[in-house]
C-alpha angles and dihedrals in degrees: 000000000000114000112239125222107257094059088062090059108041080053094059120093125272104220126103086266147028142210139059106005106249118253123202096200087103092032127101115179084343093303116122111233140183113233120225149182118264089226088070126106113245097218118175111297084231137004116179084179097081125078114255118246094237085073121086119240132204113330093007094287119143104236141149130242095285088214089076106022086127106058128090134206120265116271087016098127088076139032118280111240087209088056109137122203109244124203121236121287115211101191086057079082138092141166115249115218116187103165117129114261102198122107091207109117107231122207128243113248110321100312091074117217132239117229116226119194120192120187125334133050099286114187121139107279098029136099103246124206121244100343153279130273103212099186086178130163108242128209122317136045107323094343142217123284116247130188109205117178109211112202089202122057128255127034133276118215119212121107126328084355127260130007107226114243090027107150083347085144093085088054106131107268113256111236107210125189116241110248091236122041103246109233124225086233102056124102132236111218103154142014121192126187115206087235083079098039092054088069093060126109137180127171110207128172121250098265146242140271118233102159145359125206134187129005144272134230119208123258128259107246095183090076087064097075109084109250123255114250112285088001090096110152109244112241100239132202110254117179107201121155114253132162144220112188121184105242090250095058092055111111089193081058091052098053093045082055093047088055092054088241097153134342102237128052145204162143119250088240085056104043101039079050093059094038079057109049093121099064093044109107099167113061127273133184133198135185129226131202126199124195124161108306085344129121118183114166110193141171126242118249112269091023131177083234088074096063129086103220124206123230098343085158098047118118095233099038120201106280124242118230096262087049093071097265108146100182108081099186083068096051109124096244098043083052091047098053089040088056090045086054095052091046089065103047095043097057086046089042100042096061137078110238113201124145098210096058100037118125112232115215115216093274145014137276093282089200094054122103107173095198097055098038114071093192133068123263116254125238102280142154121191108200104187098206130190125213136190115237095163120132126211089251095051118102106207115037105254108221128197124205124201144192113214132179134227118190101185146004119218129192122252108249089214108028095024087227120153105252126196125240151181120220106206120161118206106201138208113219091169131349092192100041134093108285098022088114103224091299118169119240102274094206095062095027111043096080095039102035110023097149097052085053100051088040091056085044097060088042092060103033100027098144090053096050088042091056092047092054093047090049095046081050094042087056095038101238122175101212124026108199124210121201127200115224129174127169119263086239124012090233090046112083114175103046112076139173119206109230102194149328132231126185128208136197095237101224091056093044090060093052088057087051099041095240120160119202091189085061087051103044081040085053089043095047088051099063098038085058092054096051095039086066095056122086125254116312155064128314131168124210115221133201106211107237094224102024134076091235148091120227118201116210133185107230124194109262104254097040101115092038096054088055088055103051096047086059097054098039081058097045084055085051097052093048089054097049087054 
């Protein structure tokens, strides 16, 4: 029931007051007091004369009078027992910024530096245009000179001057062209980010031989010995035939899948593409062709997948015209032909070709017709290869054949016996321009620091290294060699000297790459499952220019053919109106 009022007077007190009953316990003579420790200062109780601590003294620093810095308030030295707590006040706080505002340029150490600045406005706090040169001397007496690229403009002070990749995530975004145009009527089925294909994992054996084609000449051991100074060896032009057919033009390929030997197909420049995905950074396609039970992933003619790319990993990767890059000999597609064109010339010159000590494999070049071909075949052995990629919950075994290349054989110093091996050439366009990543002068460096140079090599063109060594692996070669090649001028790109060979045993080479063949054979057997479960067709397998992830599409059956034939129907026309 609802208490009347009455009831709520008669229930209040009847002294003179009301209210919280009085303590003494603070009190003296009736007075309240703080207590406090004999060790505190006693300070004046006010003193409107010194300057508050809310106004900025000299240099826009927050201090005190200093004339009585020392001093504390009275009763400081304990809590007070009259302390309120006080909400938050906004406008207390303030940003500290203690950049410095000068626009001075400051040396490094006592060498000094010398500040660089390449296109866009640069300054301290604005986003500058292509980059910044620091050659800068850094710690020390005198110094060392260090070249450090700055992907944002101006320049940054602090020791030894500016850490590269410092804020370079507010670098402008590359936009990259897809390797393939896109058509309106292809269709999406899948889209798979390398964070995902990184999990995966596959063990696999080490294969098995079914067939060997072609032959093989002996290495030159003699390009082995570092070359004494201004006696490089001149990179010649060797024209030797040598072929790359797409896995569904093979005859050998046909036969093996008329036999029912596996059930997928491909080349090794196909298959090491896809076990690397990861490391890829420019764009790749790759067809795939379903029949039956049949799987055949190929390559289009004039693929991306035939060129050698440079420093497709570096951090500051080689420009493309319209991204300011001037020097036209450095764009990305002018040093990738240039390096495809090493690669060739170094395996032909870096051989001994002698009719009489050669090593036959079991058959001939299937792809050689001498009475076509006016030039002589190139040293090249074609080791078709099968692999298990069954797991215990499959029914039938899945089976993956392979066609692998050799490009010499080499005697074993100690047993005598023939080894296999792989001939690749990394190249140096120039050590000192834009998208040389930070790379030593290999003329003056290769002998005394080899392995800084190799180390700075897999950093910046990690996915092609990473390809070389899974290919040399995939064809069971004994021994991978790498060449170093630089131009004769840096302005001059199409004479080149080669500056030293080392060779590698593969396996060993991945493990100092970290590179994991059971993530490539698990990435490989993805995307065979996917495609296992469509129906009949082509499909074509697309790495996104700008992002880190593969998209799968379904593509009407005759779209890479029709392309084909309209090239070569023009090409006729052409030749008859001539």
């Amino acid at each position: 029931m609802p208490i009347s009022l009455s009831s709520i007077v008669t229930a209040l007190p009847s002294e003179d007051s009301w209210g919280p009953p009085t303590t003494t316990d603070a009190l003296v003579n009736g007075v309240p007091y703080a207590p406090y420790s004999k060790g505190d200062k006693l300070g004046r109780m006010a003193d409107w004369t010194t300057e508050g601590k809310d106004r900025d003294g000299r240099g826009g620093r927050q201090q005190y009078n200093r004339n009585y810095r020392d001093q504390q308030v009275y009763g400081a030295g304990t809590s007070s027992l009259f302390a309120v707590q006080v909400a938050e006040d906004e406008s207390s706080f303030s940003v500290v910024d203690n950049t410095r505002t000068s626009t001075k340029t400051r040396g490094f150490g006592r060498g000094g530096g010398t500040i660089f600045r390449g296109r866009g406005r640069g300054g301290r706090d604005q986003r500058g245009g292509r980059g910044t040169f620091q050659n800068s001397r850094v710690g020390g007496r005198g110094g060392q000179q260090a070249y450090l690229y700055d992907q944002r403009g101006g320049a940054r002070g602090g020791r030894g001057g500016r850490r590269f990749g410092w804020k370079d995530y507010d670098k402008p975004q590359r936009n990259r062209d897809s390797s393939v145009n896109i058509k309106p009527d292809w269709t999406m089925l899948e889209e798979i980010d390398f964070a995902r294909l990184l999990k995966l994992n596959l063990e696999t054996s080490a294969g098995e031989d079914i067939d060997s084609y072609g032959f093989l000449y002996y290495y030159d051991r003699s390009y082995d010995k570092p070359p004494v100074k201004n006696t490089e060896r001149k990179l010649n032009v060797v024209d030797r035939a040598a072929y790359n057919v797409t896995t569904s033009s093979d005859p050998i390929i046909q036969e093996l899948a008329d036999k029912d030997e596996a059930t997928i197909f491909a080349t090794d420049n196909i298959l090491s593409m896809l076990m690397c995905a990861p490391r890829s950074v420019y764009s790749w396609d790759l067809v795939i062709t379903k029949q039956g039970s049949k799987l055949y992933l190929d390559k289009r003619d004039g693929s991306s997948l035939d060129m050698v790319s440079v420093n497709e990993n570096a951090a500051d990767a080689p420009l493309e015209a319209s991204e300011g890059n001037k020097d036209s000999i450095n764009f990305p597609g002018a040093l990738a032909l240039e390096a495809t064109f090493i690669n060739h010339n170094f395996a032909n010159q870096t051989v001994m070709e002698s009719e009489t000590s050669k090593l036959e494999m079991q058959h001939e070049n299937p792809f050689y017709n001498p009475s076509e071909e006016t030039e002589p075949l190139a040293s090249k052995a074609y080791k078709y290869r099968r692999f298990d990629l069954s797991l215990e919950k499959d029914e039938d075994p899945l089976h993956l054949i392979v066609r692998t290349e050799i490009d010499a054989v080499v005697k074993n110093n100690i047993s005598g016996e023939d080894q296999l091996l792989t001939l690749k050439a990394l190249n140096e366009f120039d050590h000192k321009a834009q998208g040389s990543g930070g790379a030593l002068d290999w003329r003056t460096k290769l002998t005394s620091q080899r392995g800084a140079v190799v180390a700075t090599e897999m950093k910046n063109n990690s996915c092609k290294l990473a390809r070389w060594a899974t290919q040399a692996i995939l064809a069971g070669a004994d021994v991978m060699k790498l060449g170093f090649v630089s131009r004769a001028s840096p302005k001059i790109p199409d004479r080149h000297v080669i500056l030293g060979v080392v060779g590698y045993d593969p396996r060993k080479f991945a493990e100092q790459m970290n590179l994991n063949l059971a993530n490539g054979w698990g990435i490989v057997r993805t995307i065979v499952d996917m495609c296992r479960n469509m129906k009949d067709g082509k499909y074509v397998l697309v790495k996104d220019p700008n992002k880190a992830l593969l998209r799968l599409y379904e593509v009407p059956v005759g779209t890479f053919e029709e392309e084909d034939g309209e090239e070569i129907e023009g090409t006729e026309a052409g030749g008859d109106e001539e």
